[in-house]
C-alpha positions as CSV (number, residue, x, y, z in Angstrom):
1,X,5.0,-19.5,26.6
2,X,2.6,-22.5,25.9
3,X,1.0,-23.1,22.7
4,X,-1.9,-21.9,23.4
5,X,-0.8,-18.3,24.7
6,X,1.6,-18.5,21.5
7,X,-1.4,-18.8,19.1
8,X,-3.5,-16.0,21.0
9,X,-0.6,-13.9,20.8
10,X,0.1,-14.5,17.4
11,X,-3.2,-12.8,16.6
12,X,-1.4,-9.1,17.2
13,X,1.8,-10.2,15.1
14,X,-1.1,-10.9,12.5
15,X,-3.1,-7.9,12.4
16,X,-0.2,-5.4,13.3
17,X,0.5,-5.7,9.5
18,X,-2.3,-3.8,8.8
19,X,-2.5,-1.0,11.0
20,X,1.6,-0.7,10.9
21,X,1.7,-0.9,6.9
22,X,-1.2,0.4,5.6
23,X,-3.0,2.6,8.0
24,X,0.5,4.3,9.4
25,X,2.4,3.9,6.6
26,X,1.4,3.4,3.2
27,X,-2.2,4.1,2.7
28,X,-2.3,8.1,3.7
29,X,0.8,8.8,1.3
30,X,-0.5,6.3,-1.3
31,X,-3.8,7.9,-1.2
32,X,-2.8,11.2,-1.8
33,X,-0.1,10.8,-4.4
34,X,-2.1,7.8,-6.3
35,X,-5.3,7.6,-6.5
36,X,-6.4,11.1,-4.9
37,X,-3.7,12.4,-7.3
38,X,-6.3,15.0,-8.8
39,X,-8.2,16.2,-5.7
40,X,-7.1,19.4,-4.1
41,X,-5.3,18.3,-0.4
42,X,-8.2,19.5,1.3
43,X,-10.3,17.7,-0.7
44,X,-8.1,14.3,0.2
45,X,-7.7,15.0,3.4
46,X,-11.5,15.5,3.5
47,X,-12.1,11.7,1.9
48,X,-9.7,10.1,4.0
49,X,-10.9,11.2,7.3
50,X,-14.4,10.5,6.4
51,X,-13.3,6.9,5.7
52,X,-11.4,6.9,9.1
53,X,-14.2,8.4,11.2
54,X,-17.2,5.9,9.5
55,X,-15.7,2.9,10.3
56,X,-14.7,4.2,13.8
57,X,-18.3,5.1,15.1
58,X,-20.0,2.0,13.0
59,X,-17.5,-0.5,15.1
60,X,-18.1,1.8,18.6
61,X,-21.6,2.3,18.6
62,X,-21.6,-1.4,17.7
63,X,-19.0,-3.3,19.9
64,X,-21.1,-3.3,23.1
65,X,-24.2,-5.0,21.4
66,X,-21.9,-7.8,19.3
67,X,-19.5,-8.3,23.0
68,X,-23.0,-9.2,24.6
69,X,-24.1,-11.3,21.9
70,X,-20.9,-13.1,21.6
71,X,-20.7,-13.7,25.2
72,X,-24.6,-15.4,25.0
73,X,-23.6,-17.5,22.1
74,X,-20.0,-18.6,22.7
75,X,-19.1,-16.8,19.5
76,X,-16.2,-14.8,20.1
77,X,-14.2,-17.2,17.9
78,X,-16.7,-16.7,15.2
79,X,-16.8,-13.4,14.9
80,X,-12.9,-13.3,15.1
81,X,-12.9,-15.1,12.0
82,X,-16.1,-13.0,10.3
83,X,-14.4,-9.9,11.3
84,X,-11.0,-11.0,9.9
85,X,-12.1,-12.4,6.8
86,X,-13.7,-8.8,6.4
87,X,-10.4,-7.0,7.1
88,X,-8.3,-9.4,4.7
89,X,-10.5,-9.2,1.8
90,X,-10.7,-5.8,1.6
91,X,-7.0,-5.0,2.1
92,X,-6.5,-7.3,-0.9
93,X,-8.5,-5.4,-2.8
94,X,-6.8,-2.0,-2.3
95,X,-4.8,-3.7,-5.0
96,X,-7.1,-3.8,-7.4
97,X,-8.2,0.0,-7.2
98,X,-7.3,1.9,-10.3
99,X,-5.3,5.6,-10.2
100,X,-7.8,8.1,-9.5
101,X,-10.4,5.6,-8.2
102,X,-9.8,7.5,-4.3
103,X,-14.3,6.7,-3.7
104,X,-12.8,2.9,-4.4
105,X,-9.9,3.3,-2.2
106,X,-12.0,5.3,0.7
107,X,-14.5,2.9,1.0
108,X,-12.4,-0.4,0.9
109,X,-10.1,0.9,3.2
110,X,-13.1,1.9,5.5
111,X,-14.1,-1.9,5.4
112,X,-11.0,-3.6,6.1
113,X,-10.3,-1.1,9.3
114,X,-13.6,-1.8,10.2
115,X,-12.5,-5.5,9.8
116,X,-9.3,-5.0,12.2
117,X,-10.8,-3.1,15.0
118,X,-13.6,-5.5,15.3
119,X,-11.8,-8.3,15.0
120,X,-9.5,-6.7,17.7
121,X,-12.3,-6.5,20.1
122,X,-13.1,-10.5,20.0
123,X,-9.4,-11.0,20.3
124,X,-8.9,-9.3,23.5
125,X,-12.0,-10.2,25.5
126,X,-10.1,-14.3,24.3
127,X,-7.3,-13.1,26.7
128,X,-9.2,-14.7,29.8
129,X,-9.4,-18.5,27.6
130,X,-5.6,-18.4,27.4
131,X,-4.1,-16.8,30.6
132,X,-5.3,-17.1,34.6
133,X,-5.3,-13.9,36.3
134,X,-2.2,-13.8,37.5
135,X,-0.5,-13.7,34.2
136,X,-2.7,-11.6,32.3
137,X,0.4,-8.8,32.6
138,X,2.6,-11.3,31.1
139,X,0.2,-12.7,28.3
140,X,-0.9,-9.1,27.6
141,X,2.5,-7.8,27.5
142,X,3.4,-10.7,24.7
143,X,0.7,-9.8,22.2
144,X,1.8,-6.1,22.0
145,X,5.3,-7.1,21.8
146,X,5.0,-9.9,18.8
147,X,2.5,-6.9,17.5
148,X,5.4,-4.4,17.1
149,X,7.7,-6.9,16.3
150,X,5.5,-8.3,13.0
151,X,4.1,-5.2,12.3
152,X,8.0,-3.5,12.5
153,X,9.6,-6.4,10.5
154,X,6.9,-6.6,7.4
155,X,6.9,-2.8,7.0
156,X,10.9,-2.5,7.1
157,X,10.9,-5.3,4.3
158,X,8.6,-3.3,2.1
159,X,9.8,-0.2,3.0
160,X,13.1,-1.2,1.8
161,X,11.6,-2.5,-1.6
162,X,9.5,0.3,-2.2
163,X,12.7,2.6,-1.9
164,X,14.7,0.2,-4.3
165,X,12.3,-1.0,-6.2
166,X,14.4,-2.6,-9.2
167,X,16.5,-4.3,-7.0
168,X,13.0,-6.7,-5.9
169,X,12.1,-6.6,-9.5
170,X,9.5,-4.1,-10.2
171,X,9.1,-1.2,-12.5
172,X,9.0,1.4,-9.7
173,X,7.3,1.9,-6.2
174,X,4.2,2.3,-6.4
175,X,3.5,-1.1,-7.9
176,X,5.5,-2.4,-4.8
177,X,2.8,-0.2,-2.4
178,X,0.1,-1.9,-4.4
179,X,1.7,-5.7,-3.8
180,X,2.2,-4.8,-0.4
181,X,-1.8,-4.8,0.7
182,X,-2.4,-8.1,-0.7
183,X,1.2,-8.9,0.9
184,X,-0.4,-7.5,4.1
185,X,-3.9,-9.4,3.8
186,X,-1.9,-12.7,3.4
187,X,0.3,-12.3,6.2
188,X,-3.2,-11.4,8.2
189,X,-4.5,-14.1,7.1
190,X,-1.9,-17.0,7.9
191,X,-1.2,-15.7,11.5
192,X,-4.6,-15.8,12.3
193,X,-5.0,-19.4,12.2
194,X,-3.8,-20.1,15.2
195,X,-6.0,-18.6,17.3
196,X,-8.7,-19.6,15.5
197,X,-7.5,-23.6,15.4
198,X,-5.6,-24.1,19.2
199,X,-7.7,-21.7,21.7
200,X,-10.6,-23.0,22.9
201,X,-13.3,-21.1,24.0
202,X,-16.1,-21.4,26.6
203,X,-19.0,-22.8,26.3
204,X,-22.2,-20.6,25.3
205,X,-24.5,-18.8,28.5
206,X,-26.7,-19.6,26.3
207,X,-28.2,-22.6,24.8
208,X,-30.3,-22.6,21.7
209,X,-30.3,-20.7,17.9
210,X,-28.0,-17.7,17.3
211,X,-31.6,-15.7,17.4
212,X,-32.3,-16.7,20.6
213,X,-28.9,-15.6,21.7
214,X,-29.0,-12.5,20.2
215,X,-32.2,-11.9,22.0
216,X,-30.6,-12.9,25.5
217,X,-27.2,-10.8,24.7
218,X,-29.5,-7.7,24.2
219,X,-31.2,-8.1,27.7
220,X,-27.6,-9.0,29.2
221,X,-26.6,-5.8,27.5
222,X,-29.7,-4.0,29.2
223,X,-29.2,-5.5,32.6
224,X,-25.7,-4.2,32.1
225,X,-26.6,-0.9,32.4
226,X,-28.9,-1.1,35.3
227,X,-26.0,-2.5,37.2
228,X,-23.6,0.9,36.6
229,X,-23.5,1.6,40.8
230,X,-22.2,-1.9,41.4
231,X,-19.6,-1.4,38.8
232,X,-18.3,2.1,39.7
233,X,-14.6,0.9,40.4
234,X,-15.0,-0.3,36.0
235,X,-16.3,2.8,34.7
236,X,-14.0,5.4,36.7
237,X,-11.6,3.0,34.7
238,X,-12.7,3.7,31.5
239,X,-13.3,7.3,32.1
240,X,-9.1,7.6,33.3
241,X,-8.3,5.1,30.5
242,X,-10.5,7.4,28.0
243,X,-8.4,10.4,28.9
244,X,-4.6,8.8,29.1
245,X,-5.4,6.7,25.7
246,X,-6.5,9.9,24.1
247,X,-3.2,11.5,24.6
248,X,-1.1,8.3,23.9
249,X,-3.6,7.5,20.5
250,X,-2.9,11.6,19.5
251,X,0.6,10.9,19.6
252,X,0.6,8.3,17.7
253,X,-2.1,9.3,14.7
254,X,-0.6,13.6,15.1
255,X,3.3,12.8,15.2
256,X,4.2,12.6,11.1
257,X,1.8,15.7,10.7
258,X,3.7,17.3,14.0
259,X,7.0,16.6,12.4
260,X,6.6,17.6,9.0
261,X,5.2,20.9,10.6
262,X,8.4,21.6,11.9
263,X,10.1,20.9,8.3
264,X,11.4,17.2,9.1
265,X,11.3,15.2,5.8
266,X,8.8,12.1,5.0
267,X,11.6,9.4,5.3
268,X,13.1,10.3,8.2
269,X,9.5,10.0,10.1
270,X,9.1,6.8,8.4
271,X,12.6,6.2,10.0
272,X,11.6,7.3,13.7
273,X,8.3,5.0,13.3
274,X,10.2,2.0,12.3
275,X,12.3,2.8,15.6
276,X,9.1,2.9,17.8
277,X,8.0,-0.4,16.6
278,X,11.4,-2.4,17.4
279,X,11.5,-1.1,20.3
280,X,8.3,-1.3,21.6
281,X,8.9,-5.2,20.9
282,X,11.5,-5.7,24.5
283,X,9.9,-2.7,25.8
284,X,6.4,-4.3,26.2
285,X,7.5,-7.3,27.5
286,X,9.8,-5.7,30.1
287,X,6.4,-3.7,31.1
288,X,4.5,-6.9,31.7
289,X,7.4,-8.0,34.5
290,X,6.3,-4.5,35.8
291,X,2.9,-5.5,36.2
292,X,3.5,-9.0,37.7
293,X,5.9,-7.7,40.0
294,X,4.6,-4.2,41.1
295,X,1.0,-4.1,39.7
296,X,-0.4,-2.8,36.1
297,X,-1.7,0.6,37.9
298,X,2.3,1.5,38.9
299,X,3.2,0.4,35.4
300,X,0.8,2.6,34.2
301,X,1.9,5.7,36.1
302,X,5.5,4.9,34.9
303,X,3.9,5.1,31.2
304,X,2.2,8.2,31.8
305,X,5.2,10.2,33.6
306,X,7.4,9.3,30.8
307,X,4.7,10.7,27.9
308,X,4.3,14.1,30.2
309,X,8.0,14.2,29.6
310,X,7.7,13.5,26.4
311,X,4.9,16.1,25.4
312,X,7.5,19.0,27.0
313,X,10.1,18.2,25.4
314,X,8.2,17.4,21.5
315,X,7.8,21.2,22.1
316,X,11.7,22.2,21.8
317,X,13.0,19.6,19.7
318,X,15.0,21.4,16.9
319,X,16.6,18.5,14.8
320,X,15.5,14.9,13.6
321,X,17.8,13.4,15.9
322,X,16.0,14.7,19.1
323,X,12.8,13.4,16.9
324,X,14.3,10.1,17.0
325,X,15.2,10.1,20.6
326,X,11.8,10.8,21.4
327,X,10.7,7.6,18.8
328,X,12.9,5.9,21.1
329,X,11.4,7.0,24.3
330,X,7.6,6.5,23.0
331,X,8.7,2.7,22.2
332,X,9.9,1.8,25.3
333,X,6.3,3.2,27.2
334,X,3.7,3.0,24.1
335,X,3.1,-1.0,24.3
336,X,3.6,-0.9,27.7
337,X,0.1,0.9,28.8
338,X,-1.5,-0.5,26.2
339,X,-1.1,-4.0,26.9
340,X,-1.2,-3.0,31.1
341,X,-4.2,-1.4,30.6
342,X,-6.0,-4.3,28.7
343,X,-4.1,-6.9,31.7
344,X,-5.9,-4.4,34.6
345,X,-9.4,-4.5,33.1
346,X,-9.2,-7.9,32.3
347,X,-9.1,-8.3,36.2
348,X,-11.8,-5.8,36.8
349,X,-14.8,-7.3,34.6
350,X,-17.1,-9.5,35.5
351,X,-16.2,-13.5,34.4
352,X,-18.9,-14.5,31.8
353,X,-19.3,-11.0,30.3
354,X,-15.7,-10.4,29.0
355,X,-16.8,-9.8,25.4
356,X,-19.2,-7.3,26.0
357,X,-17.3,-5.6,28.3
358,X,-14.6,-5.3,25.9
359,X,-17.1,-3.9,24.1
360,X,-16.8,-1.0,26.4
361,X,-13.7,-0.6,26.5
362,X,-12.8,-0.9,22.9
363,X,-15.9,2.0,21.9
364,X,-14.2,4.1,24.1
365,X,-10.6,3.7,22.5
366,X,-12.5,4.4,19.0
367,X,-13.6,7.3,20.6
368,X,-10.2,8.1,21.7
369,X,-8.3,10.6,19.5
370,X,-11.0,13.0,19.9
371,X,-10.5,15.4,22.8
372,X,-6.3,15.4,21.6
373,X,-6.3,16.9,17.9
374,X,-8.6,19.3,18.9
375,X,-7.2,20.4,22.1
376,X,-3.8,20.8,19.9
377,X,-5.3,22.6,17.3
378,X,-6.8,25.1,19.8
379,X,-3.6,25.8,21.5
380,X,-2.0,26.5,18.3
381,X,-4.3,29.0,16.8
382,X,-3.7,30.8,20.4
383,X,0.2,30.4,20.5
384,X,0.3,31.1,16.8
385,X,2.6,28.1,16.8
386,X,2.1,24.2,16.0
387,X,5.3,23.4,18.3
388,X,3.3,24.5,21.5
389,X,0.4,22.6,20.4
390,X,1.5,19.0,21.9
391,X,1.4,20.9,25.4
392,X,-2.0,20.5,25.1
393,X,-1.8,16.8,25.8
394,X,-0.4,16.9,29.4
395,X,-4.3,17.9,30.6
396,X,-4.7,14.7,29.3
397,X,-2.4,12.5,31.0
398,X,-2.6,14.4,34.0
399,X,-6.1,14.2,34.3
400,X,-6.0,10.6,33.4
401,X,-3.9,9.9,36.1
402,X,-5.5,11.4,39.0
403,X,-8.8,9.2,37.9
404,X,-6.6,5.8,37.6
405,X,-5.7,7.3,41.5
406,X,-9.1,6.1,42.6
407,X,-9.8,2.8,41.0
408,X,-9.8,0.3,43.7
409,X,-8.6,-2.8,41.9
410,X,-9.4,-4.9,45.0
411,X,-12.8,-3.3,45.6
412,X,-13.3,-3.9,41.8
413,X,-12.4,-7.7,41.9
414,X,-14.5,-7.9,45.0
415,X,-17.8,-6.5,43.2
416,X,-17.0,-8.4,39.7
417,X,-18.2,-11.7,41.0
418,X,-21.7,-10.5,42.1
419,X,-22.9,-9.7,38.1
């Protein structure tokens, strides 16, 4: 892997902190317990989805309008950097929230997510800057996997002080939590800079002031839409990525409420998502061979066969070591079709445009998660049982699947160069 690739990479291993330490681990226990100490669980729950859901429909009704402008001005870089710097500060400032203060903690923690998934849409439209079609699996594959990797390693270190806390040092947990976001921000921070200093990016469409490339990104973003018929094989993409992401992004946001719905305790899920992350980190890679050799839409399928498995058999588990076989299973396939699905419509997109149409594809993955919970929670109240629920998510996948079934990549890479 050449430097460049290394430093585009490095991005994930960066920003994996975040959503490995604080948004799946820390923050939603913290919140309750510390500074939502005095709310009623509804009440908390009530807060923290609100800050979840604001920052998710601000960044996708959004990322369209700032990929077209980005792609006008030669500002992916830029906004990278704005975005991060966004992300970073307000992390750091989770530390400085007071117990009780959960409006403070909301809305900071609102901004810095806000601050990671836009920051995450520059970062993969840069994917075509650092890799030539042909290794896009490969290059793809590598960010995921240093992503799990970083993300896993961090959040084993501070799970390890916050449950021996005098050992590091300090008075008791929850001042380790507390350390740990602007740990977190830091380690954001410092990986970023590679990107940001060794991968170059192309020159502007569009010469001229930032306003005069705002204006031209808005008509590109226009023209965009009048072209939908040319670029059918892209959006039957998105609509069969919508649906199989769903399911994958349900998994992954539902499966510490599944488990302690079937009486596991909190560590032991904390356990089983440590054991995801390390081995998602071979697992990805091993998934980007796939691609090269066999193509990203059969390493796909492979991804999506194993999670129908793994949706039938969530609903018999009966002890936390079939819960941690299944962690292991979801490793080896969850960075896989991610990073294969960002490698496939890198391919499909139209060179010049790769911002915006990122855009695209990361509004829909905010709008991911939504179809899931529901479906789950309406499968319950008919069974009567929360086990039964996951079933719910092989529509999903299926459904997903026989849509990926019709997206001609050729056809696709065929009409790409005509926009």
């Amino acid at each position: 892997m050449d430097r460049k690739t290394l430093s585009w990479a490095l991005y994930d291993w960066a920003n994996s902190a975040y959503a490995t330490v604080v948004m799946a681990g820390f923050f939603p226990v913290f919140f309750k317990q510390y500074w939502a100490a005095g709310l009623a669980p509804a009440e908390s729950t009530f807060a923290l989805g609100l800050g979840n859901s604001a920052s998710s429909i601000l960044i996708a009704l959004c990322a369209p309008v700032l990929g077209a402008i980005a792609d006008r001005a030669g500002a992916r870089k830029r906004l990278l950097l704005f975005f991060t710097v966004v992300g970073v500060s307000a992390t750091a400032s989770l530390y400085l929230v007071a117990q009780g203060a959960y409006i403070s903690a909301v809305a900071f923690y609102a901004v810095a997510t806000l601050g990671f998934m836009g920051g995450n849409l520059f970062y993969d439209a840069l994917i075509v800057e650092v890799a030539t079609e042909d290794r896009f699996d490969r290059v793809s594959a590598w960010g995921y996997a240093l992503g799990y990797l970083g993300g896993g390693l961090l959040f084993a270190v501070l799970v390890a002080m916050a449950v021996f806390p005098q050992r590091f040092g300090f008075d008791d947990a929850a001042q380790v939590v507390r350390l740990s976001f602007v740990i977190v921000a830091v380690w954001w921070m410092v990986f970023s800079l590679p990107v940001l200093l060794f991968v170059r990016e192309t020159a502007p469409v569009t010469a001229g002031s930032f306003c005069a490339a705002v204006r031209a990104g808005l008509r590109q973003l226009v023209e965009t839409f009048h072209h939908l018929r040319q670029l059918r094989v892209v959006m039957l993409f998105l609509a069969a990525y919508w649906l199989y992401i769903d399911g994958v992004d349900t998994i992954i946001r539902m499966a510490v409420d599944y488990g302690l719905s079937l009486g596991f305790d909190s560590n032991d899920l904390i356990t089983a998502l440590l054991i995801t992350q390390f081995v998602g980190f071979p697992a990805a890679i091993v998934f980007g061979r796939i691609g090269e050799r066999f193509g990203a839409k059969s390493g796909i399928y492979i991804a999506i066969a194993v999670y129908m498995g793994v949706t039938v058999w969530a609903a018999f588990i009966e002890t936390v070591a079939g819960f941690y076989q299944i962690a292991v299973v979801i490793g080896l396939v969850q960075g896989g079709i991610q990073s294969l699905s960002r490698a496939l419509y890198a391919r499909l997109i139209p060179p010049g445009k790769t911002a915006e149409f990122f855009g695209f594809y990361n509004m829909l993955g905010k709008f991911a998660t939504v179809i899931g919970p529901v479906a789950m929670g309406w499968v319950a109240l008919l069974t009567g049982s929360a086990r039964f629920s996951v079933l719910a998510l092989l529509v999903l996948f299926a459904l997903g699947a026989v849509l990926l079934y019709f997206v001609d990549v050729e056809k696709g890479r065929g009409l790409r160069g005509g926009l």
